[in-house]
C-alpha positions as CSV (number, residue, x, y, z in Angstrom):
1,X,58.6,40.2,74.6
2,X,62.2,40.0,72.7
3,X,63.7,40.1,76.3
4,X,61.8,37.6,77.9
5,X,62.5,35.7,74.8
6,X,66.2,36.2,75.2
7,X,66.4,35.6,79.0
8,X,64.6,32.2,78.6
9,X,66.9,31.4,76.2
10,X,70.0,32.5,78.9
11,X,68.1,30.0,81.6
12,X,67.5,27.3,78.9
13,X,71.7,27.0,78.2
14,X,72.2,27.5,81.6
15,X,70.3,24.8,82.9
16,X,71.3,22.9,79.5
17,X,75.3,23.2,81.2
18,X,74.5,22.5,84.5
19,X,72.7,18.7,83.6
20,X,76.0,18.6,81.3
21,X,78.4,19.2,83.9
22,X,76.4,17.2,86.4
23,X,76.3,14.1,83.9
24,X,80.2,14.0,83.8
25,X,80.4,14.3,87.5
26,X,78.5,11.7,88.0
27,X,79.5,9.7,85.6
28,X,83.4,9.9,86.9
29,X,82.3,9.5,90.8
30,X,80.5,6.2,89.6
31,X,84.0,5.0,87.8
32,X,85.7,6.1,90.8
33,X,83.1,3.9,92.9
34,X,82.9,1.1,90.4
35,X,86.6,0.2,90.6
36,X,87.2,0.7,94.9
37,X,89.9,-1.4,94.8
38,X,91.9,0.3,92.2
39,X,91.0,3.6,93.6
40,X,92.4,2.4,97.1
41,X,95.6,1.3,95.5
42,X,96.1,4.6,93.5
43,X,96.3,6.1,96.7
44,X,98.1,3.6,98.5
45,X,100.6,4.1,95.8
46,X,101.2,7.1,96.1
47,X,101.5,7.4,99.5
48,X,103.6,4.7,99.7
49,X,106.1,6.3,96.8
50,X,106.3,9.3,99.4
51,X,107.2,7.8,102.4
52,X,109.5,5.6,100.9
53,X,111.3,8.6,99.9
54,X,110.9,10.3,103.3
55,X,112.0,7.9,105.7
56,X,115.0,7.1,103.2
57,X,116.0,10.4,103.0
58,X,115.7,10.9,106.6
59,X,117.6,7.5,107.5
60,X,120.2,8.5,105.2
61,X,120.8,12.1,106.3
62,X,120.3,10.4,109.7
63,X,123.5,8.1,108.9
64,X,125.6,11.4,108.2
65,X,124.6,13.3,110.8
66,X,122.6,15.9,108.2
67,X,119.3,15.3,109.9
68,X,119.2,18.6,111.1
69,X,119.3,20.1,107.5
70,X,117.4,17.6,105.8
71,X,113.9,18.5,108.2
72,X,114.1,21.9,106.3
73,X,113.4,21.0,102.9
74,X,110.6,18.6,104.6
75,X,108.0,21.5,103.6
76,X,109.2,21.9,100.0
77,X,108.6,17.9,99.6
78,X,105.2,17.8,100.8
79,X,104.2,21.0,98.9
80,X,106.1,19.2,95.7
81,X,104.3,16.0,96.4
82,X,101.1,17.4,96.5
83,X,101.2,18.8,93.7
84,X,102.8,16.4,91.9
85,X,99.5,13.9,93.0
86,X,97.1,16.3,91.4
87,X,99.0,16.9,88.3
88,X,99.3,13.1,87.5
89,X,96.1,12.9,88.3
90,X,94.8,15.7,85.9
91,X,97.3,15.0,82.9
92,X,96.3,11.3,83.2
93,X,92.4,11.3,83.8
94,X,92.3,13.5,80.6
95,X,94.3,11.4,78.4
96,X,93.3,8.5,80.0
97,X,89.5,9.2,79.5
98,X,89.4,9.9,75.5
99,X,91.8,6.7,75.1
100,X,89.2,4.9,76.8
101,X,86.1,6.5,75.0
102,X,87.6,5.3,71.6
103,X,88.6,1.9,73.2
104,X,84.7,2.0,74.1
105,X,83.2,3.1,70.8
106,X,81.6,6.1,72.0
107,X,83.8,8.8,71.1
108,X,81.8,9.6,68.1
109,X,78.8,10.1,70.6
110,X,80.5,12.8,71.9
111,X,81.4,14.2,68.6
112,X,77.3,14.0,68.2
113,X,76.4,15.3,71.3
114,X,73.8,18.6,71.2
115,X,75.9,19.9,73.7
116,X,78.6,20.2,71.2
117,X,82.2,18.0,72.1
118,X,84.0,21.6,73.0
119,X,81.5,21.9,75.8
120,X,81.6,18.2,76.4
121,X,85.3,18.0,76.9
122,X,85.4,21.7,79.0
123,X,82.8,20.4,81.5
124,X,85.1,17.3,81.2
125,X,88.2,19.4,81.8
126,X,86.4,20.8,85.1
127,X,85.4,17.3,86.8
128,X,89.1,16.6,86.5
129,X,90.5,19.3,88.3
130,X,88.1,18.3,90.9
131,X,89.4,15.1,90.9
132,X,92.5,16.1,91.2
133,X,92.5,18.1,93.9
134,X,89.9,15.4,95.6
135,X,93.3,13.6,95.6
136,X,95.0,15.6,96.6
137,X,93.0,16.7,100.1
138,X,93.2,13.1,100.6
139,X,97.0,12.8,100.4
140,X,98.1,16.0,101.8
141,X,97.0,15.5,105.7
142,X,98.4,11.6,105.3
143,X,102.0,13.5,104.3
144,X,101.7,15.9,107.2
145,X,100.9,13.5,110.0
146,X,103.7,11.1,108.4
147,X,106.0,14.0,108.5
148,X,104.6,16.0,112.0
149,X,105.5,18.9,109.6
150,X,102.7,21.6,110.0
151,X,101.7,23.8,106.4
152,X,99.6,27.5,105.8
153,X,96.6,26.1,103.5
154,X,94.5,29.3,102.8
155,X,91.8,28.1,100.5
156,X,91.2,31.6,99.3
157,X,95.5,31.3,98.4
158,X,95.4,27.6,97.6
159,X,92.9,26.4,95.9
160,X,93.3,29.4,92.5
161,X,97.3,28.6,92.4
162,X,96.1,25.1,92.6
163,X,93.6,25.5,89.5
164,X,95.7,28.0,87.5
165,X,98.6,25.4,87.6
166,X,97.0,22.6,87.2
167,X,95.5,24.1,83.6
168,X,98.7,23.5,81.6
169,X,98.8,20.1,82.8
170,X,95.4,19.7,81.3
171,X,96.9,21.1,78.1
172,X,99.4,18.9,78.1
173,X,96.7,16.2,78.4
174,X,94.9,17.2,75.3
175,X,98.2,17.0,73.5
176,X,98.7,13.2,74.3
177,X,94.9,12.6,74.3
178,X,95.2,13.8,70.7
179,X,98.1,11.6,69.9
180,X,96.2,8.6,71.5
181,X,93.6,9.1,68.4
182,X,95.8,8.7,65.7
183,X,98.2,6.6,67.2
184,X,96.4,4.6,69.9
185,X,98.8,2.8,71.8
186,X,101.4,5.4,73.2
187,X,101.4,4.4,77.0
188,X,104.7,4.0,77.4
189,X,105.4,7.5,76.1
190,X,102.9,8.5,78.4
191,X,104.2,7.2,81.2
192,X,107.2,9.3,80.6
193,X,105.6,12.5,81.4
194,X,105.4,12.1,85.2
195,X,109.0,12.5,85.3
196,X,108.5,15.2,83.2
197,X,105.8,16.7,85.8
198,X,108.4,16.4,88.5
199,X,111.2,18.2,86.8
200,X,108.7,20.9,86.4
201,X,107.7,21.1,89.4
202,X,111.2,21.2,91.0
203,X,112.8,23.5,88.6
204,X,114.9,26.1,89.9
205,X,113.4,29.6,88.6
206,X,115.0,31.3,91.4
207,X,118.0,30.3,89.3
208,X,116.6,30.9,85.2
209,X,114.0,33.6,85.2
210,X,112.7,31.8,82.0
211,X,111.5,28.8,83.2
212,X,108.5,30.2,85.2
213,X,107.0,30.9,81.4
214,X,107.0,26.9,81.6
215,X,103.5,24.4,82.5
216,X,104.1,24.2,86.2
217,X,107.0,25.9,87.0
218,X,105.4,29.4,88.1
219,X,102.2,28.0,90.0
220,X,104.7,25.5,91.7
221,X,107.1,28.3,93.0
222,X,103.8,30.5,94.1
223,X,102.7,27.4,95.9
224,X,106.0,26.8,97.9
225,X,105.2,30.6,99.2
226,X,102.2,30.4,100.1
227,X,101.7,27.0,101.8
228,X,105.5,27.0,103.7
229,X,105.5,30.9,103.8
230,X,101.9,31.6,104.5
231,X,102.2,34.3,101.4
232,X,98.7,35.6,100.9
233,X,96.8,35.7,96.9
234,X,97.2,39.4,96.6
235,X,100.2,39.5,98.6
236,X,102.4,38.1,95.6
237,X,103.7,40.5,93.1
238,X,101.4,41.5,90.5
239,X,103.7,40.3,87.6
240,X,104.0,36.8,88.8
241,X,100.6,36.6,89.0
242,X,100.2,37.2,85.2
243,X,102.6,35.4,84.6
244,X,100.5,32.1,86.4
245,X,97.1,33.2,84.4
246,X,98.9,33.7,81.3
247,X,100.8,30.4,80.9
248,X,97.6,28.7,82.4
249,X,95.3,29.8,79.5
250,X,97.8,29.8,77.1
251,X,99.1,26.1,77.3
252,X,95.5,24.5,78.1
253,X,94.2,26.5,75.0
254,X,97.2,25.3,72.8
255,X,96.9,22.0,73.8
256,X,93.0,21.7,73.2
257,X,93.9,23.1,69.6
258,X,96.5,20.6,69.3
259,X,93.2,18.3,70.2
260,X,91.4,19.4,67.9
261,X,93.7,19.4,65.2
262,X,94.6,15.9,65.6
263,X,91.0,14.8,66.1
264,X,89.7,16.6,62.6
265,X,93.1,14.6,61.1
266,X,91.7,11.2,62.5
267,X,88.4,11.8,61.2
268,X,89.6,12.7,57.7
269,X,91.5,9.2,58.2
270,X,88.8,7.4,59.6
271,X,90.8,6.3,62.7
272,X,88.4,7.9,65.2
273,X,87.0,5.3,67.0
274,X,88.9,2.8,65.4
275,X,91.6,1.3,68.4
């Protein structure tokens, strides 16, 4: 009896996260449909921010007779661009989201929630890596028919580099979505960590072997391989592999402390859903 007991219970929370997780899904596809316009000019934007910086670098290198050189780093800028889209997409939809909750006065609902805000926020944390790499499925083939370039995208390789890179951007996100609660306006700070995310994502480790322990830097060097070299998952050595799961649960966990932390301090000063 005790077991049937304790395996209807098992169902029950399962069933309880699945109409959780569903809830935010739906509930971010409807803001994505809600808003067309603005979700056609996010990608217009960014496509437009690539090609602008294709076809200058190629009439330029054209200019100086450097063409020849230039096509070969063509790969590394899609792969870069790529995920550069998803990570902007991920840091911002995060921060973005609990900035807007507050601005809405619901933030305490979630706080209320009998799902409990941890589980809230991790099914949260899920939807938006979907979102992100919805974004970036839809810019990647625009990049490679713009380019003619051709790229090795082995889901089974791809899509966990893509997810365990993508997590300390996510950390990051909690950090700032933190900051938003107890100091509400902080866009323009914000808006400085998309340079950030590019540095990241082009920094050299071939040169510093301790920037791979940095958000980005490892997953984005794993992703070069595999999508312009066709390196398989369990082809890559087993060390840089840690190194990838390590810094991806380390920084999102940090970050969702930092959360935390600054969310129990605006509570204490009664800032929560104040904006």
């Amino acid at each position: 009896m005790s077991y049937r007991s304790g395996d209807s219970t098992v169902r029950s929370e399962m069933a309880g996260t699945t109409t959780l997780f569903a809830a935010v899904l739906r509930k971010r596809a409807y803001l994505l449909a809600r808003y067309p316009m603005n979700t056609l000019a996010q990608i217009v934007t960014v496509y437009l921010f690539f090609a602008a910086i294709f076809f200058g670098g190629k009439a330029a290198a054209g200019s100086i007779g450097g063409a020849g050189a230039l096509s070969d780093t063509f790969g590394g800028l899609i792969v870069g661009w790529f995920l550069w889209t998803m990570a902007l997409t991920a840091y911002f939809s995060l921060a973005s989201s609990v900035t807007q909750e507050a601005q809405w006065g619901t933030l305490e609902q979630l706080y209320m929630s009998p799902y409990g805000f941890g589980s809230v926020m991790a099914a949260s944390v899920v939807a938006y890596l979907l979102e992100s790499m919805l974004w970036g499925a839809i810019i990647l083939p625009l990049m490679l028919v713009t380019t003619g370039q051709s790229l090795a995208v082995d889901l089974l390789t791809v899509v966990p580099i893509v997810v365990l890179t993508l997590l300390p951007v996510v950390g990051i996100g909690f950090v700032f979505a933190g900051l938003a609660l107890l100091y509400k306006r902080i866009e323009n700070l914000s808006q400085l960590m998309q340079f950030v995310l590019i540095g990241l994502i082009a920094a050299p480790i071939a040169d510093s072997e301790p920037l791979r322990y940095l958000p980005l830097v490892q997953g984005s060097s794993m992703l070069q391989r595999a999508m312009q070299g066709g390196v398989r998952l369990w082809q890559f050595p087993a060390s840089d592999l840690a190194v990838l799961v390590v810094t991806a649960v380390g920084y999102c966990l940090l970050g969702f402390y930092a959360f935390k932390r600054a969310a129990r301090r605006a509570r204490r000063m009664g800032v929560l859903g104040h904006y």
